[in-house]
TORLUMZA-240384 format. One record per residue (C-alpha): x, y, z; residue in three letters. Coordinates in steps of 0.25 Angstrom, whole numbers, plus 2048, in hexadecimal, padded with zeros to 3 digits. Example, Ala and Ser with C-alpha at 12.3 -4.5 7.8 and 13.67 -1.06 7.14 Angstrom:
<nodes>
8317EE81FALA 8377FC81DSER 
</nodes>
This chain:
<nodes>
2ECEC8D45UNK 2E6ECDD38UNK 2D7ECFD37UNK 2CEECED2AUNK 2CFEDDD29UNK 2DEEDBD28UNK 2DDED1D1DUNK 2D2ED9D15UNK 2DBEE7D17UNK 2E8EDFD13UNK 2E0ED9D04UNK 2D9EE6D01UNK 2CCEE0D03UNK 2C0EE2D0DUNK 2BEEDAD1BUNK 2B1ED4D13UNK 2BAECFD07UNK 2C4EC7D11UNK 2B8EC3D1AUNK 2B0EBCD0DUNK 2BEEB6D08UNK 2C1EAFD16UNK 2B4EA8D16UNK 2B5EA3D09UNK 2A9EABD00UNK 2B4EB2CF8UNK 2AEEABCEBUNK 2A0EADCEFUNK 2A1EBCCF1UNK 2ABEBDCE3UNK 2B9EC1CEAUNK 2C1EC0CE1UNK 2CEEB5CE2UNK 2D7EC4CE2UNK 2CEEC8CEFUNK 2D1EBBCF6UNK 2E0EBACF3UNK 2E2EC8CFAUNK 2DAEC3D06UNK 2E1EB7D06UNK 2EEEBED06UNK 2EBEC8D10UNK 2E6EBBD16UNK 2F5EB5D17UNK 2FBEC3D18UNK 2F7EC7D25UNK 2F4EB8D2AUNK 2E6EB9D2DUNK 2DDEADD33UNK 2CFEADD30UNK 2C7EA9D3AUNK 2C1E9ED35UNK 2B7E9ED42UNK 2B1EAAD3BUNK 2AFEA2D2FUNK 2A6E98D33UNK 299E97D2CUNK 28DE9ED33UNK 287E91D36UNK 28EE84D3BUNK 284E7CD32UNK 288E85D28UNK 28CE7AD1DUNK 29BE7BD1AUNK 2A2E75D0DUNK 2B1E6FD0FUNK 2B9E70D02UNK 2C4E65D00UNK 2CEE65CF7UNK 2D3E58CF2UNK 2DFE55CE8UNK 2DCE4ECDBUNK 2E4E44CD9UNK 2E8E34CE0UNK 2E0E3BCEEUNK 2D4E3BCE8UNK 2D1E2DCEDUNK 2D4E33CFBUNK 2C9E3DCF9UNK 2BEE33CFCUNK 2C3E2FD08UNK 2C5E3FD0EUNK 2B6E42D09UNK 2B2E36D12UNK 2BAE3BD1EUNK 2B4E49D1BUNK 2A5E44D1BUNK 2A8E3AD27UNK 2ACE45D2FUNK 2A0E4FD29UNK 294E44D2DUNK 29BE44D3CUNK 29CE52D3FUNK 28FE55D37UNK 296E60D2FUNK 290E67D25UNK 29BE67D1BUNK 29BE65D0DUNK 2A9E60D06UNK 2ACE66CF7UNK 2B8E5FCF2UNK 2C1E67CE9UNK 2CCE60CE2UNK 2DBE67CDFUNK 2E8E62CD8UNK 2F4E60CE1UNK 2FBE6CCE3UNK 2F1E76CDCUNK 2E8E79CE8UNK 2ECE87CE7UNK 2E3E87CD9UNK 2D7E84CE3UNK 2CEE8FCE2UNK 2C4E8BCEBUNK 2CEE8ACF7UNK 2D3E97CF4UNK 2C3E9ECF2UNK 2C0E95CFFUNK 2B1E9ACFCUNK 2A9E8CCF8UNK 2AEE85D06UNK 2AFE86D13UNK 2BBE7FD19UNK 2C4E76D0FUNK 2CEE69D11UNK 2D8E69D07UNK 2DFE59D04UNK 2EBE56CFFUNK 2F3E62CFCUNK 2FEE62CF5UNK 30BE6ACFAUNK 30BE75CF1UNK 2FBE74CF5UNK 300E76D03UNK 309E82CFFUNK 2FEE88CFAUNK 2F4E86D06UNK 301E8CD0EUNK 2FFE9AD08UNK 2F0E97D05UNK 2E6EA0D0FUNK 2D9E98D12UNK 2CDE9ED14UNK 2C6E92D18UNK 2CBE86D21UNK 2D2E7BD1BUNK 2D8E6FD21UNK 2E1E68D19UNK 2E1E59D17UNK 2EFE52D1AUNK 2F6E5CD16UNK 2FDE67D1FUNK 2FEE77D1EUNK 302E83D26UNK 2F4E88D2CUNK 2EAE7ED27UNK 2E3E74D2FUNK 2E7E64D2BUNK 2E6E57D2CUNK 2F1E4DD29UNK 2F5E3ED29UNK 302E3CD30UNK 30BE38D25UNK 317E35D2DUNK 30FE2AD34UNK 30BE25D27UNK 318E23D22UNK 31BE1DD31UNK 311E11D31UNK 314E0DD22UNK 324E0CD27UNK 320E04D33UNK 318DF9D2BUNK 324DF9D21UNK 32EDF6D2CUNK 32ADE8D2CUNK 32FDE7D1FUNK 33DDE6D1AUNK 33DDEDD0BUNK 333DFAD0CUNK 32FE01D00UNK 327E0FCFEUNK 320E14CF3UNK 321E25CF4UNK 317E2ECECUNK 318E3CCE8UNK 317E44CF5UNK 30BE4BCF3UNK 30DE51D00UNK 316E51D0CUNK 30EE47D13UNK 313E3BD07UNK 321E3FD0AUNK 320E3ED1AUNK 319E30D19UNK 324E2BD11UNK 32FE31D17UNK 329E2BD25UNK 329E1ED20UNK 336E1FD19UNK 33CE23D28UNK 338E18D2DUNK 33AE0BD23UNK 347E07D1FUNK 351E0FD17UNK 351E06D0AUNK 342E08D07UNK 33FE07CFAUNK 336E13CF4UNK 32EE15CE7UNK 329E21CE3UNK 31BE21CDCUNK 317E2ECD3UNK 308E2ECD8UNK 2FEE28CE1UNK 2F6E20CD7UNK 2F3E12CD5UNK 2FAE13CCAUNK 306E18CCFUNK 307E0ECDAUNK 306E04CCFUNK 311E0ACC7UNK 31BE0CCD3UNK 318DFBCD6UNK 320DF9CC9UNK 32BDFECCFUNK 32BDF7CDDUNK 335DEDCE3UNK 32ADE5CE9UNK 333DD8CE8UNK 33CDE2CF4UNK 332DE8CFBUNK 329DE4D06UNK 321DF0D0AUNK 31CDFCD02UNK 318E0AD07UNK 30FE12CFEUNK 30AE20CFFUNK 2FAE1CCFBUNK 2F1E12CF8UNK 2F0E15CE7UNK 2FDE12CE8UNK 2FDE06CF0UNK 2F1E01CE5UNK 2FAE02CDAUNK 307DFBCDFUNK 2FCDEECE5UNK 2F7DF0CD9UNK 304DECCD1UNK 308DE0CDCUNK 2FADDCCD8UNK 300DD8CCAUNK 30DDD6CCDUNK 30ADCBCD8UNK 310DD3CE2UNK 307DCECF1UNK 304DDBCFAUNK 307DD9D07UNK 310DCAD04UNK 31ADD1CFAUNK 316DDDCFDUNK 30FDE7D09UNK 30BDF4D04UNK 305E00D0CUNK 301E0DD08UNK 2FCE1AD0EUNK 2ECE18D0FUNK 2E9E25D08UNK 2DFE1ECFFUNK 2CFE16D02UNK 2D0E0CD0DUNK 2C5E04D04UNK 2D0E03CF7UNK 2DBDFFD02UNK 2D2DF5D0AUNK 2CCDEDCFEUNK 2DADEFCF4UNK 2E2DE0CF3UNK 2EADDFCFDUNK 2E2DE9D05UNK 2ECDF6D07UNK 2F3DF9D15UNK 2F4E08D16UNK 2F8E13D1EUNK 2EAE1BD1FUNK 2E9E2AD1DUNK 2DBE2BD25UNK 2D5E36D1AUNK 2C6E34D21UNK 2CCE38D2EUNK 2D5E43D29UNK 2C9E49D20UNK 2BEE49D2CUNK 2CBE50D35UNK 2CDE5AD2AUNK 2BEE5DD29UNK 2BDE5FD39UNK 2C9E69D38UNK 2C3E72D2EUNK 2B5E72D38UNK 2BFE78D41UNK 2C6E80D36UNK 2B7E87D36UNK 2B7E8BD44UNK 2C6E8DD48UNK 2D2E8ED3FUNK 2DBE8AD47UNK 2E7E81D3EUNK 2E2E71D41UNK 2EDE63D3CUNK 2E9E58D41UNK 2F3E4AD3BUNK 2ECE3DD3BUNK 2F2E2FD3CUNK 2F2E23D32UNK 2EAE17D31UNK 2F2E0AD2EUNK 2E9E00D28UNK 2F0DF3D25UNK 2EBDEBD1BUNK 2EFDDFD14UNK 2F9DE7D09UNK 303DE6D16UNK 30ADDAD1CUNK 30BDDDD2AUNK 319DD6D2EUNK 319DD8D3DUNK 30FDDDD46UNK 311DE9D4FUNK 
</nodes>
């Protein structure tokens, strides 16, 4: 097993160098960005594991700041309710964390500096990673623990929904219905495809499908126009901006939801725009609170032990009165 001696011998460097670089005060101490590509290469070279036991701060009161980066684009909404799971799960273990919130583009994380310096945090949670953003992270060395957030990578702790049981429990509200629509969006990542293509497996052949350009209000408006809703009986829709836009448009068009038409949606979204929206919006809930507090326990691990944690987290079904319930179970 390669030592730090190794790696410092292998990027030309001293032990002290690679030792400053894995706990993250290269910026503080001015390496330069060339100094901490060698060590990182060397790093990934001879497949090196820093202990991360020995990087624990001298004191466990020590306080500790949590960097999370978070995509800027239709998520954002979801950012409020991740923070609240975050600083939920601080107040009950008493820890003393700060979060620092860094916003990225989809498929640019590799432009992030400060994951890459890892020298302004201790332990990081990185949300809504692209697949080229995953592709980096694969051939990425971290100096830091990271969990990522429903997302999943060689050698990085995670926490995800389980899509496939998404997909499952929309099909099996659809069954009671004889004409099935979905609306499909641009697959952000794998997790979209895998809910649609469970609930594809399991309703009827002659679904009808609409493809939507983005998840915005907007767009759930603008694919409404398009809608057979005189032959459909139920829709499936990959979020809640979407499923705002297209009640919006049967608003006007005197289109009842649930009497013409019962409408669910993944529950990525707030509970409090679903619960008080007209007709209040059944969904298939990704429980962001839960998963955050999960992702933040697992990087108080990541501190002590580095060892590789995913854990998958179930579904909530929240009917509400968007969904006409034809048959009991």
């Amino acid at each position: 097993m390669a030592t730090i001696k190794d790696v410092a011998k292998y990027a030309g460097v001293s032990i002290s160098t690679v030792s400053i670089i894995l706990n993250g005060k290269a910026q503080d101490r001015k390496i330069s960005l060339d100094t901490q590509e060698k060590v990182a290469n060397a790093i990934k070279s001879l497949n090196y594991q820093p202990n991360l036991s020995a990087k624990k701060l001298r004191s466990s009161s020590e306080r500790k700041t949590i960097a999370l980066f978070w995509t800027t684009d239709f998520r954002e909404v979801m950012l409020a309710r991740f923070l609240n799971g975050l600083h939920k799960q601080i107040n009950k273990l008493g820890l003393n964390f700060d979060i620092v919130i860094y916003t990225y583009q989809n498929d640019e994380l590799y432009k992030e500096t400060e994951l890459q310096g890892s020298s302004s945090f201790h332990g990081a949670i990185i949300a809504n990673a692209s697949t080229k953003d995953l592709q980096f992270l694969k051939s990425f060395i971290p100096l830091i623990p990271i969990v990522l957030y429903n997302r999943e990578a060689d050698n990085y702790s995670s926490v995800i929904v389980n899509d496939k049981k998404i997909g499952e429990i929309a099909a099996n509200l659809c069954l009671q219905f004889q004409q099935i629509a979905l609306v499909k969006a641009p697959y952000v990542f794998n997790g979209m495809k895998i809910r649609d293509n469970a609930f594809i497996a399991h309703v009827s052949s002659n679904i009808k499908i609409y493809n939507v350009n983005d998840q915005n209000i907007a767009d759930g408006f603008q694919i409404a126009k398009d809608i057979d809703f005189k032959n459909i009986d139920v829709l499936f829709v990959p979020s809640n901006n979407i499923a705002y836009g297209i009640m919006h448009y049967c608003y006007l068009n005197n289109i009842s939801i649930p009497d013409d038409l019962s409408l669910i949606c993944v529950g990525n979204g707030l509970p409090e725009y679903d619960n008080y929206s007209n007709p209040a919006l059944t969904v298939i809930e990704v429980p962001m609170e839960n998963m955050a507090a999960l992702c933040l326990e697992i990087l108080t691990q990541l501190f002590y032990n580095s060892n590789v944690v995913k854990k998958v987290i179930e579904p909530n079904l929240i009917i509400r009165n968007s969904f006409k319930m034809l048959m009991e179970d």
